[in-house]
N, C-alpha and C positions, 0 to 999 in steps of 0.2 A: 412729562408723561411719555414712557415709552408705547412702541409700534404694538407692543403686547395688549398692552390698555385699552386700546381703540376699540369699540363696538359694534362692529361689521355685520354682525345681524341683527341690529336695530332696524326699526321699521326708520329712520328719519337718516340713517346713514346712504349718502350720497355715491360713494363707490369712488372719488376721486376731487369733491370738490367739498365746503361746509358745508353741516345740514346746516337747517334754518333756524336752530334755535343758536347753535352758536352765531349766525349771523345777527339774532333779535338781541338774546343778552350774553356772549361771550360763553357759553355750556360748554365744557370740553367732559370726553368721557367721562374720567377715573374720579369725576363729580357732580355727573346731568341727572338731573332729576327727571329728564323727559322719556328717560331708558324705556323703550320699549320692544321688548324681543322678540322676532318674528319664528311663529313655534312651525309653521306648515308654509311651503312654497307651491304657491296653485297656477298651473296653468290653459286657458281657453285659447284657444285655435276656432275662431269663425270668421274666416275670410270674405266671405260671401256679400250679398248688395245690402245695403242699408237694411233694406224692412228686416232682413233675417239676422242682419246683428243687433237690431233692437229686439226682437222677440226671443234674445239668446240673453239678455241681462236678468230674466230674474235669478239665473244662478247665482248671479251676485248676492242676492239675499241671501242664498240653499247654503254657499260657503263662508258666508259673511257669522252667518246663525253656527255652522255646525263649527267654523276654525274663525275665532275670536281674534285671533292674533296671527293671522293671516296676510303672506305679502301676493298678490294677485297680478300674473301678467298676462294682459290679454295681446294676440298675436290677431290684425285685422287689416283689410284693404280700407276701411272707413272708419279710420282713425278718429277723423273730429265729431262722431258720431255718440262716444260712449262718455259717461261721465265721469269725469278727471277728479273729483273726490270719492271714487268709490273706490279706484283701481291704481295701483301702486304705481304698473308700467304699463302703458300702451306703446305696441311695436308697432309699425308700417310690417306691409310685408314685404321684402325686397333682401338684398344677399347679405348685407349687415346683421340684420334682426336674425336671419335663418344662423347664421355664423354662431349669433349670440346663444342663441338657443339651443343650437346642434351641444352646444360646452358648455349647459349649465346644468345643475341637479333639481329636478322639481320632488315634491311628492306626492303631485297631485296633477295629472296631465288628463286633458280635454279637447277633443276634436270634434265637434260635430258638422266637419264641409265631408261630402264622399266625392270631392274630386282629387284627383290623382295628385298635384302638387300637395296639399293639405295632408292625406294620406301620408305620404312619403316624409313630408315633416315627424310627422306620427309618430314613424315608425322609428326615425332617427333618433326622436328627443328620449332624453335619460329621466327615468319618473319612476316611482315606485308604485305609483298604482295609474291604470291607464285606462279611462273613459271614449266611447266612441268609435270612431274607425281609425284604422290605422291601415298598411299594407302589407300584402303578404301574397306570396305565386303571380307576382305585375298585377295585381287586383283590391279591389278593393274588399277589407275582411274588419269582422266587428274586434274590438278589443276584448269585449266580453261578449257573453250571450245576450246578456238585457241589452243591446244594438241591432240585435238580429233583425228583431219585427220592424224598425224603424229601414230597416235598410230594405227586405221584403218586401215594404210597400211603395219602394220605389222604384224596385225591379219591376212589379207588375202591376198595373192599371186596374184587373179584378183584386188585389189584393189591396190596395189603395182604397176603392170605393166602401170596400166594406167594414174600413177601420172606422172607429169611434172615438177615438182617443185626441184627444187635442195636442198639437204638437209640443204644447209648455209639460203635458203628462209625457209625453214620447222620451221628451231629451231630460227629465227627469228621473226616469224609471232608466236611461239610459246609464245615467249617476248612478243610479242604485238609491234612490230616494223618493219623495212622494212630493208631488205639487199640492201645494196648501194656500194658491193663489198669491204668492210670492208674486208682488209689482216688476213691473217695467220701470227700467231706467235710462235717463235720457241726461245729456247735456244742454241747457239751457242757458241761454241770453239774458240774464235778468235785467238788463239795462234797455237792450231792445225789447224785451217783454213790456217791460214799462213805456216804452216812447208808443206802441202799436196798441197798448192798452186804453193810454190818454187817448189818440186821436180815436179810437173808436166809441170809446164811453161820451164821445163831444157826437159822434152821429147816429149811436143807438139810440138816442130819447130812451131810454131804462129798457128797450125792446133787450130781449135774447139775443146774441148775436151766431148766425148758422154758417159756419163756412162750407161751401158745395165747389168739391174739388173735381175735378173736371177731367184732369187728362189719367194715365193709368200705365207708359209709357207703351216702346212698340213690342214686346217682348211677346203679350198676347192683348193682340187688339181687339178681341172677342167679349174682353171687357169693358169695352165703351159704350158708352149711353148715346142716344141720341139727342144732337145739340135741341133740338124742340122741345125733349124733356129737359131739360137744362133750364130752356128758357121758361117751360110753363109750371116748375116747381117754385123758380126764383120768383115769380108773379103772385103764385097763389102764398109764397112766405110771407112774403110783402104787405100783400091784401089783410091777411091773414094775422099780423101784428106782430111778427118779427122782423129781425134784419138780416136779411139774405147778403153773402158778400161770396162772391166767385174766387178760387183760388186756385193755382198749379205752377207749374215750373215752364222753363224757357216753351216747350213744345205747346204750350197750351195757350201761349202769349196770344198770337194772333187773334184764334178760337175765343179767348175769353173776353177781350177786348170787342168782339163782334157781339155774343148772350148777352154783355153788360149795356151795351146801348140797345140791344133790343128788348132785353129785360125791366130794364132803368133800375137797374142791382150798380151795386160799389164794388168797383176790382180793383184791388191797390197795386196791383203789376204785378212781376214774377221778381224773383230776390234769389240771392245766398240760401244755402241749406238752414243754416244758424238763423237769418232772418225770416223763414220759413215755417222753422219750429216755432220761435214767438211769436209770430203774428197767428200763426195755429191755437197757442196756448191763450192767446185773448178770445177765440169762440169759446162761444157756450157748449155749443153742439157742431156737429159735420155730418156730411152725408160723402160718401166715399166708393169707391169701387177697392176690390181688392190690390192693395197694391203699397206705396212704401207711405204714406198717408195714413193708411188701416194702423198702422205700428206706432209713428208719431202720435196719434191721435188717444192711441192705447196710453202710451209711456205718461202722455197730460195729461191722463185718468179725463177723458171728454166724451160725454156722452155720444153716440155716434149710432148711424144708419148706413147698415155695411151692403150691396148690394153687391150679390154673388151668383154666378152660373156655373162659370166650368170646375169650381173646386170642392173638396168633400168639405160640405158646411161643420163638420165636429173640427176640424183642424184648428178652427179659430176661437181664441178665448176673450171674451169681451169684460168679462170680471162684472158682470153684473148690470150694465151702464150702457147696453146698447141691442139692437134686433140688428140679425141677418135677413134681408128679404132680396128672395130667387123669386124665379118665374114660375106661373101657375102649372104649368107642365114643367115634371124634370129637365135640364139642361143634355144632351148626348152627346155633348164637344168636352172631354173631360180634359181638361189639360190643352186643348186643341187653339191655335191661332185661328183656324177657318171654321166657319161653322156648318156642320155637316147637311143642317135645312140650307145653307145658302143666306140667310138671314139672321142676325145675332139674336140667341134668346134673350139679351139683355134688353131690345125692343120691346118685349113680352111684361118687365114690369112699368108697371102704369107710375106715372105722377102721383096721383092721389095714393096710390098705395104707398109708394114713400113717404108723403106729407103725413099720413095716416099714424105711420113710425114713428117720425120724427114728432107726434103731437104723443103717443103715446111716453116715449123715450123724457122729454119735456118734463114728465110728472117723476120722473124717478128721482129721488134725493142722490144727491153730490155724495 
């Protein structure tokens, strides 16, 4: 077989090593039946923290649906993040990947970070049609005009407030397309799913099982609950004929190791990202503050009780499966780490009003 033969825009073609199917049965080109040609080259740029690369995947459906034959690379800081049979390449971001990138042809480029690195990638990559922000005069400028509003609202705080749009509609309409509640996608552990699954179907007695995620990290502490509510939701779960189990990451260790003996609630420790998502995807339910939790919890399709102050409640899409509950009086810390009463409105919602959620949430079919 000559170098002509070779099929280099196959979707299974390696760029220097076997695909896999000649590895399985010997398949060389100029006779594979696994030919598969890749018609469009797509690529996303979402650099940013975890919660917002997961609530950046349902595009994966949008180009999956509209380019069948699709090679998709997505350019991220949170790599182990995304899921690795949806997406041809995931890059780290670092001088390699920008290297690769700067010298490849796409026809189909995506940015939705508006910080300056990300931009500037933007504006380098070679694309035939250009989604998002990109750069232009050392600033940040839309690629097209369906960007504009999205960018708008993050210049100004009254323009923020009075959006409606949920952000899955924002970076959709910013495609040039319509949200049709196109899922989250995530990377899952199916083995660890399984090991966290067993041990808790052995301590549920057939109860529900609620994980109540606890910390929210330090970015805006304004979204913290108070440990008393913590402790006096987990009681009344409990009473109440579920199984309440406490969950969060290293910063909440301490914290939740203290709710759980004064609760007499089950805290299985803090874990790995990956062991975090499965032991996520064994609840039934969650109860959560906004933050990178709200997103996992999404991508599990898991019923959930979002309690929110300082952000515009339309931003968030819950597909159906879950209530936003804020404080009886609007929140006036928008965006804000401190809060302008001196006291967190997050104080302001009650326990039973969340139990309240979470009983109503309860009855909604899977």
């Amino acid at each position: 077989m000559e170098f002509s033969e070779v099929k280099r825009d196959c979707r299974y073609f390696k760029g220097h090593i076997p695909c896999k199917f000649n590895k399985l049965d010997g398949s060389v080109c100029d006779s594979c039946t696994h030919y598969e040609p890749l018609e469009t080259r797509i690529l996303i740029i979402k650099l940013a923290a975890l919660g917002d690369v997961i609530r950046t995947t349902p595009l994966l459906t949008l180009f999956r649906n509209k380019y069948p034959n699709a090679h998709i690379t997505w350019m991220t800081q949170s790599p182990e993040i995304l899921p690795k049979d949806q997406i041809e390449q995931i890059l780290p971001f670092n001088a390699m990947s920008v290297f690769l990138l700067e010298n490849s042809l796409f026809d189909v480029a995506v940015n939705l970070d508006k910080e300056a690195e990300a931009c500037v990638l933007m504006a380098k990559v070679e694309a035939r049609e250009k989604y998002g922000y990109t750069w232009e005069d050392h600033a940040v400028a839309p690629c097209t005009s369906a960007a504009e509003h999205k960018l708008m609202t993050g210049f100004f705080d009254e323009l923020s407030k009075e959006n409606t749009k949920s952000y899955l509609q924002e970076i959709f309409e910013i495609c040039h397309s319509s949200f049709n509640f196109e899922p989250y996608a995530i990377q899952l552990n199916q083995a660890k799913y399984s090991h966290w699954q067993t041990i808790l179907d052995e301590k549920r007695e057939g109860k529900q099982v609620v994980g109540l995620n606890t910390g929210c990290g330090p970015r805006w502490n304004t979204r913290l609950w108070k440990d008393e509510y913590w402790i006096q939701l987990a009681i009344t779960l409990r009473e109440q004929g579920y199984y309440p189990m406490f969950l969060g990451g290293e910063l909440e260790h301490t914290k939740n190791v203290a709710l759980s003996e004064k609760a007499g609630v089950y805290y299985p420790g803090h874990f790995d990202l990956e062991t975090f998502i499965s032991l996520t995807n064994a609840c039934d339910m969650v109860v959560t503050q906004v933050t990178m939790m709200m997103h996992i919890a999404t991508a599990l399709q898991k019923k959930m009780v979002l309690m929110n102050t300082i952000f515009n409640p339309h931003e968030f899409e819950l597909y159906g499966r879950g209530v936003i509950i804020g404080p009886p009086s609007p929140c006036q810390c928008y965006y804000g780490n401190e809060c302008v009463r001196g006291a967190s409105c997050m104080n302001d919602i009650n326990p039973q009003t969340v139990f309240n959620g979470l009983n109503a949430i309860a009855e909604y079919e899977n």
